[in-house]
N, C-alpha and C positions, 0 to 999 in steps of 0.2 A: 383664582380658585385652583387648589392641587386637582390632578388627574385621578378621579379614582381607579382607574384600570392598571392593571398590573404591567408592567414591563415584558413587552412580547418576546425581547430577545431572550431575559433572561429565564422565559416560561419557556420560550423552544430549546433554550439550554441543557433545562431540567429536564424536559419531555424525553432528548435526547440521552443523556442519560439512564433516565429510568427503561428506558429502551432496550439500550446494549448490555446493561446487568442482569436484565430478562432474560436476551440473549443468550448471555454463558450460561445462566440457570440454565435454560432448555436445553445447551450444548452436553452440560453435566448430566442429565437426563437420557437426554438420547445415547451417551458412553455407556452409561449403568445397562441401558436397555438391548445397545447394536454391539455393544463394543469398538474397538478401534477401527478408523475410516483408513484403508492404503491410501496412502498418498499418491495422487496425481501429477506426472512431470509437465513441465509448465513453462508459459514464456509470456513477460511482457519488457516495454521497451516505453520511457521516456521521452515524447516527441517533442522538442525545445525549441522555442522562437524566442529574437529578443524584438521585445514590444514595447511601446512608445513609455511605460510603466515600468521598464522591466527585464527581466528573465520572466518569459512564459512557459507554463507548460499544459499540452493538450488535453484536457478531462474530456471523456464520456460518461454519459450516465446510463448505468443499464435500467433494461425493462424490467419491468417491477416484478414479472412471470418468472424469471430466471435466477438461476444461481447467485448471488451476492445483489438482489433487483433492488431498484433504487439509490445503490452504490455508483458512487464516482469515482472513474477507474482511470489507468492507463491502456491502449489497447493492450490486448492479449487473450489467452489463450491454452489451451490443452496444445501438449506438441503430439501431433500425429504420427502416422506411419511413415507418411511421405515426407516428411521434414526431415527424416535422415537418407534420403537419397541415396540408398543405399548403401550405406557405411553407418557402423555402429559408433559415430561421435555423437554425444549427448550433448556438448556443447554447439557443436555447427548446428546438430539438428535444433536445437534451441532458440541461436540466430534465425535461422529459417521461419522457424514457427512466432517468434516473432514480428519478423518483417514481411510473414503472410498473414497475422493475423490485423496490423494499421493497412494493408492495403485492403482486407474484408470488411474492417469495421469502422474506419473513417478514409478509404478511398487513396490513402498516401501509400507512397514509391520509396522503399527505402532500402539500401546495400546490405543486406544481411552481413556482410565483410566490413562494413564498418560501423557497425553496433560497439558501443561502450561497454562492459560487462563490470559491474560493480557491486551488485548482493546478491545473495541468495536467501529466500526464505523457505522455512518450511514450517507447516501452520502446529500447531499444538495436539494431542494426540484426542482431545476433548471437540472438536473440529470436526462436525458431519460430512463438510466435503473440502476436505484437505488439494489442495494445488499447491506442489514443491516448484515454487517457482523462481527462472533465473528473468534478474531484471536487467534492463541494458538501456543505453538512453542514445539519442542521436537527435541530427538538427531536422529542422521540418522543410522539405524540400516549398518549391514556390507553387506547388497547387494548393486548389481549393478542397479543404475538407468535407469530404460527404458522407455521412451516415445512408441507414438504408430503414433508419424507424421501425424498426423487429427487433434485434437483440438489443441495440445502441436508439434512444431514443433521443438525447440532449445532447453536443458538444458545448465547451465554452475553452477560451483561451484563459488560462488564471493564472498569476504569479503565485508562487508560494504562500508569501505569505496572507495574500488576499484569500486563499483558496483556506488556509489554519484559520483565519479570524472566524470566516462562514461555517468551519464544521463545527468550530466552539462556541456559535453561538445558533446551533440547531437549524442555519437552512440547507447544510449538504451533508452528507452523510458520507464518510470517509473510513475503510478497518486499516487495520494501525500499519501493515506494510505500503500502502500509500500513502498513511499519515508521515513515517517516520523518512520515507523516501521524498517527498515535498519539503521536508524539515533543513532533510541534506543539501536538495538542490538550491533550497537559499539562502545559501551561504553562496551563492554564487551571484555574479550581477548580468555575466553575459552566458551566451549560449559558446563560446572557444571556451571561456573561461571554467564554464561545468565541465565541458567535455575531457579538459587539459586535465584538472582538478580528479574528474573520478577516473581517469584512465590512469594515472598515476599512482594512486592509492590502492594499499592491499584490496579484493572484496571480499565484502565483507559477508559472511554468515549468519544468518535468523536462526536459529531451532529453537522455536517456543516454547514456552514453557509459564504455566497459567497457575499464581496463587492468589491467595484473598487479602485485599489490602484493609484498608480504613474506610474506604471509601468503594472497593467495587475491585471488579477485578484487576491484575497487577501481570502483565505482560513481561517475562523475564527472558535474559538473553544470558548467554558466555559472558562471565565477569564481572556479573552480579552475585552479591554475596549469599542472596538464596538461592540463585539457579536451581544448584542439586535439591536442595529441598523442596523447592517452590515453596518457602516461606521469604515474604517480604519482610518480613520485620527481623530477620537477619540479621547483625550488624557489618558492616563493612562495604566494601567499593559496592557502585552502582551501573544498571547496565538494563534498564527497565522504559516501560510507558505503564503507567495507573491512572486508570479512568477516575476523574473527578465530578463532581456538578456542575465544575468551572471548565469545564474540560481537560484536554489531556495533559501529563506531566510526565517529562521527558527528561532522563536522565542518564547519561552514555560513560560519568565521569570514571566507572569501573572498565572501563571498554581499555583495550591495547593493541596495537595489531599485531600481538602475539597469541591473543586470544584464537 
């Protein structure tokens, strides 16, 4: 006898979806009504193991109260006062507030001096609360990870691409600079090999830019043919993520490192 019950994956697919296009609605809403969010300078940092599977990398999931709740993140953070130690570098003070923010939110010991530094994002101007943030990635030393169950409620170690199968298929909830930053790391297989791999390459720059696709909305970067307009249907190079049913689709083929 066929199962009459629907397919849960591809019901938590869809739920999914219908979700994060709500989302932007609301975001378009609240622009119309607050106007433009300043942007917040920011820091998080990629903590990498290679695991019996893999290249791993650290997720947290924040509390559901909080800014981005229910999100599966990398540690990080707002960069404070004290993170520039008194000197107006944005970038060291950046390192800092990263490698203070894995030792507040999962218990880990990391060189701020030797942080990876490999994108930059900054959120869309439709974004109620915007964090311009620098990501940087590094190995995970040999303690144990510990949350403190207040802002950080879940850790899990995930490989990449075990970590894309589960948001596309509705059981973790990922926004697209840790989608598209998981995407990058695996193309890697070890943790020398990511580190080698993004310290060597340009980094790269996010400034989003949000139009309406076929499907939902259309996440556009530098060297996408709509960028300036923010129209997707644009013809020419590509350099985007557009939310699907099926989940995400990702496409960097307009990207250069001239951009």
């Amino acid at each position: 006898m066929n199962d009459p019950r629907p397919d849960t994956t591809d019901e938590r697919s869809q739920a999914a979806f219908r979700r994060e296009v709500l989302l932007f609605e609301e975001w378009h809403k609240q622009l119309e009504r607050d106007g433009e969010a300043q942007a917040i300078p920011a820091a998080t940092v990629v903590v990498l193991r290679d695991g019996p599977g893999g290249l791993e990398s650290l997720m947290l999931r924040k509390n559901s109260r909080l800014a981005f709740g229910g999100m599966w993140v990398f540690p990080g953070g707002r960069i404070d006062d004290a993170d520039y130690d008194g000197t107006g570098n944005l970038i060291a003070a950046a390192r800092n507030a990263a490698a203070r923010e894995a030792g507040e939110e999962a218990a880990i010991v990391l060189d701020p001096t030797a942080l990876v530094h490999f994108s930059y994002w900054i959120p869309p101007p439709i974004a109620p609360k915007r964090f311009a943030t620098w990501f940087f990635a590094a190995e995970a030393p040999s303690t144990e990870v510990s949350i403190d169950d207040g802002e950080i409620v879940r850790h899990e170690w995930m490989t990449p691409p075990e970590a894309l199968l589960r948001r596309d298929a509705g059981e973790i909830e990922l926004i697209a600079p840790t989608w598209v930053t998981l995407h990058t790391i695996g193309r890697f297989s070890t943790v020398a090999g990511a580190l080698e791999g993004l310290g060597r390459r340009r980094s790269r720059r996010y400034e989003t830019r949000i139009g309406r696709g076929e499907h939902g909305p259309v996440s556009l970067w530098c060297g996408d043919a709509g960028y300036e307009t923010a129209d997707p249907s644009a013809p020419g190079p590509r350099h985007r993520l557009e939310i699907t049913p099926r989940g995400y689709l990702f496409d960097e083929s307009g990207y250069s490192e001239e951009d």
